[in-house]
Each structure stands twice: as structure tokens, then as C-alpha cells.
N, C-alpha and C positions, 0 to 999 in steps of 0.2 A: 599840911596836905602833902602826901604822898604822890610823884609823880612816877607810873610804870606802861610802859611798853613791850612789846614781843613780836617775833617775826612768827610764820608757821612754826617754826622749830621751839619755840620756848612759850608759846599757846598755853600748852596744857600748864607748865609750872606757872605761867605769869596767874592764868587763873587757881592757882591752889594758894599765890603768895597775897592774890585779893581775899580771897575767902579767907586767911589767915587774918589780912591788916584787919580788916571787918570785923572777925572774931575780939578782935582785941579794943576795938572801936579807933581803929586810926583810920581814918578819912584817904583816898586816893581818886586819883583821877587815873582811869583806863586813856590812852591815848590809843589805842590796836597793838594789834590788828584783834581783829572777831573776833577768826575762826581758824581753821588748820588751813585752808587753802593758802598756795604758792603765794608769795610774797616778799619784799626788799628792806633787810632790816634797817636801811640807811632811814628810812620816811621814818621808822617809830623813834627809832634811839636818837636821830636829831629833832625830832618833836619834846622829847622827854627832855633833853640836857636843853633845849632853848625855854619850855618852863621855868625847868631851874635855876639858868643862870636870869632869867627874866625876875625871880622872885616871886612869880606866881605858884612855885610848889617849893617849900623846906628841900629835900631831898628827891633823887630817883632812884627807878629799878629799870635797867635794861637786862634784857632775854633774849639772847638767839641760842643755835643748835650748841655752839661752842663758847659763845658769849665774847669771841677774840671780835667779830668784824663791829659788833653793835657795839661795843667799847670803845674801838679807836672813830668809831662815830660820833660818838658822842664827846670824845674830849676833841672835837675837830670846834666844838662850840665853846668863846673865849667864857672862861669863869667855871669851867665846867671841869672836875677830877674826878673823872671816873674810873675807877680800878676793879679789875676782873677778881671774883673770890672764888675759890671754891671750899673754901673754909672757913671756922668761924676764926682762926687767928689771922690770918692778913685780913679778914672782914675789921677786927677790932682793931690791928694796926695802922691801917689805913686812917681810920679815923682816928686815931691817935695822934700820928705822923702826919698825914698828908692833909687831914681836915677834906679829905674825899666827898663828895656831897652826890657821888651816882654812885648806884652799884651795878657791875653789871655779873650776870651768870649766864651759865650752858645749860640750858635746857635738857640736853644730850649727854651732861658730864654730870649735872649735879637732881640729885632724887631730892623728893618734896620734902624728908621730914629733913633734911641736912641744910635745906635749902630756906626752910624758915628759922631754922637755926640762924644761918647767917645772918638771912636780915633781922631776924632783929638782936644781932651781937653789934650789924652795921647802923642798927637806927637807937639804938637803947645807949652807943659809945659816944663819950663827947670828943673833942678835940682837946691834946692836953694842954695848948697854950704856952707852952716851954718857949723862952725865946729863939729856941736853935730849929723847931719845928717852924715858928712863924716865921721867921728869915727864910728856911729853905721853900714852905708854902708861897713866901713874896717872889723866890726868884724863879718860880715855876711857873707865877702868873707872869712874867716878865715876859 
């Protein structure tokens, strides 16, 4: 299960990245926001990363306009690596390297078809397991 969120500003991609998981039959939970009306992407992107680090969702997806504030939201929750893409290589690096388990993006930076690119460069990538990654992943949760 797919955990994703969005403020007003990343609405419309949050919903084109649902209709994609769907498309593909990966399972997600909407946590919000609805609709486009004003709203604090602190409420979604910390709803999403405490799914995740709770174990109640494999991965997430946060969304705002620039995808900077709902990121550092989200790794504000301990267990939580979430890293900004806007591409599919640091999408695949990350989870390479970091063993990243949120994504976040810009609504406002990144267009839909680029944008399901990423995720699924970010969901389809395992962690390499290299001991030099899991050491540096151990001293990040530290």
C-alpha cells in the first residue's frame, strides 16, 4: 500500500499519480487534501511519513507547489527518508543509496507524464544493500 498526500498546490498531480497507481493496480491510500481549496501541507505530508514509518503503508508520495516544505515535513517523522525528485535519476538513486521510503514532488515543477515517471523509477527501485549504503542509512537514522 501506497501512502500519498497533497496540499492545494500538488492536488491535481497527486490525483493523476492515483489514477496512475490504479491504472497499474498498486493499491494507495489518499490521505488529502480533496480539492484545490487553500490549505497546510504540514497536516498531509506528516499524515503520510507517520503511515510509513508506522508500517501501515510500504512507501509514500508527498505533493506540494515546490515539494521543498512537504519534504522537510515529512522527514521531521523518525524512520521517515524522504527525498525531493524531480527526476527519474535521483528518484532511482535514492533508493539505491538511501533506501528512501517517501517521495516527495512539486506539483508546480514537475508535469504529470515526468512525474509518473518518477514514481514508478521510485517504486519499481529496490535498495542496493551494499554495506557502505547500509552503514550510511544506519547513521542517518541515528
Amino acid at each position: 500500500m501506497i501512502a500519498i498526500g497533497s496540499d492545494h498546490g500538488g492536488f491535481e498531480l497527486k490525483e493523476r499519480v492515483i489514477a496512475h497507481l490504479k491504472e497499474q493496480g498498486t493499491d494507495c491510500k489518499d490521505f488529502g487534501c480533496y480539492d484545490k481549496s487553500s490549505c497546510d501541507y504540514p497536516i498531509y505530508g506528516r499524515a503520510v511519513a507517520e503511515a510509513v514509518a508506522k508500517g501501515e503503508c510500504e512507501k509514500g508520495i508527498v505533493i506540494c507547489t515546490t515539494g521543498i516544505g512537504i519534504s522537510i515535513t515529512a522527514n521531521k517523522v523518525k524512520g521517515v527518508r524522504c527525498a525531493l525528485c524531480a527526476d527519474t535519476l535521483t528518484a532511482q538513486m535514492t533508493r539505491l543509496h538511501n533506501d528512501a521510503n517517501v517521495l516527495a514532488m512539486g506539483g508546480g515543477i514537475v508535469g504529470p507524464n515526468l512525474a509518473v515517471s518518477i514514481v514508478d523509477t521510485f517504486l519499481q527501485t529496490a535498495f542496493s544493500e551494499e554495506e557502505k549504503h547500509c552503514r550510511r542509512v544506519g547513521l542517518i537514522e541515528q
